[in-house]
N, C-alpha and C positions, 0 to 999 in steps of 0.2 A: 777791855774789862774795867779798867781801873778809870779811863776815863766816863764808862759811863757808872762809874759808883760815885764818880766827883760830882756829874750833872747831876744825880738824883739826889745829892744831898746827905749821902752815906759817907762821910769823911771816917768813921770808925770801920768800919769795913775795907776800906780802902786800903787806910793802915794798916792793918793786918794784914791782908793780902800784901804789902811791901814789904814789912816783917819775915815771909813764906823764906825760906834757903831760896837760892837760885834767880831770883829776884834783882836785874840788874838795879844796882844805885843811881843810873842816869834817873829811872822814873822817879825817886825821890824828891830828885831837885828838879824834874819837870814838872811836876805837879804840888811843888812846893808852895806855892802863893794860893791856889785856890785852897789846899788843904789847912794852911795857916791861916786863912778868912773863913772856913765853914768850923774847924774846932783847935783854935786854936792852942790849947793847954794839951791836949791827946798828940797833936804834930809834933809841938815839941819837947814830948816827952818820948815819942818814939824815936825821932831824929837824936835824943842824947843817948839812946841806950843802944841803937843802932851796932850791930857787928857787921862785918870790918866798921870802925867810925866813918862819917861822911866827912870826905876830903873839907876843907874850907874855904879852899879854892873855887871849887864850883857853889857856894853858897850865895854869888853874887843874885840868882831869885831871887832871893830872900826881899831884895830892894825894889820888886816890883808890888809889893802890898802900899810899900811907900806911894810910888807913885800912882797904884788906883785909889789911892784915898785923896791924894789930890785934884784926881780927878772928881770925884764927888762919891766915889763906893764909902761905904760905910762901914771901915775896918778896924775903927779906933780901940776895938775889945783884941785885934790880933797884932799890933802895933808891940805893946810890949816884951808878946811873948817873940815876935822873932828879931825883936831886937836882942833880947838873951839870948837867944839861939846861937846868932852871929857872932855875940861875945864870944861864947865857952866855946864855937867850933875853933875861931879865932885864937884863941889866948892859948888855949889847951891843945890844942891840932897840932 
């Protein structure tokens, strides 16, 4: 389900559906990079309020928006918000 709410371009719905109780945390960070490229301000606003918090450990996706923009994707609007991300899980985890 969640993957195809990413392909159609439903990144708020998505969220929410991760938000639901019972909801393993792996899909968070599996689907972290596409979600952080379709809206980026809504991902990481769910990822900080997130209960249990997301480990920061597993936040290494986070580094794959990096490198589709290198590749030539066009993510320079979700660049900064997962670089915050990384900080607060970081500093604060």
């Amino acid at each position: 389900m969640l993957e195809h709410l990413v392909t159609r371009g439903e990144a708020g719905r998505a969220l929410a559906l991760l938000r639901r109780p019972g909801v393993p945390q792996e899909l968070s960070y599996k689907f972290a990079p596409a979600l952080v490229a379709a809206a980026p301000a809504e991902a990481v606003d769910a990822w900080m309020a997130a209960q249990p918090a997301l480990n920061p450990r597993h936040a290494h996706n986070l580094g794959t928006p990096f490198m589709m923009l290198a590749a030539g994707f066009q993510l320079a609007p979700a660049l900064p918000m997962a670089s915050i991300l990384f900080y607060t899980l970081t500093s604060h985890g």
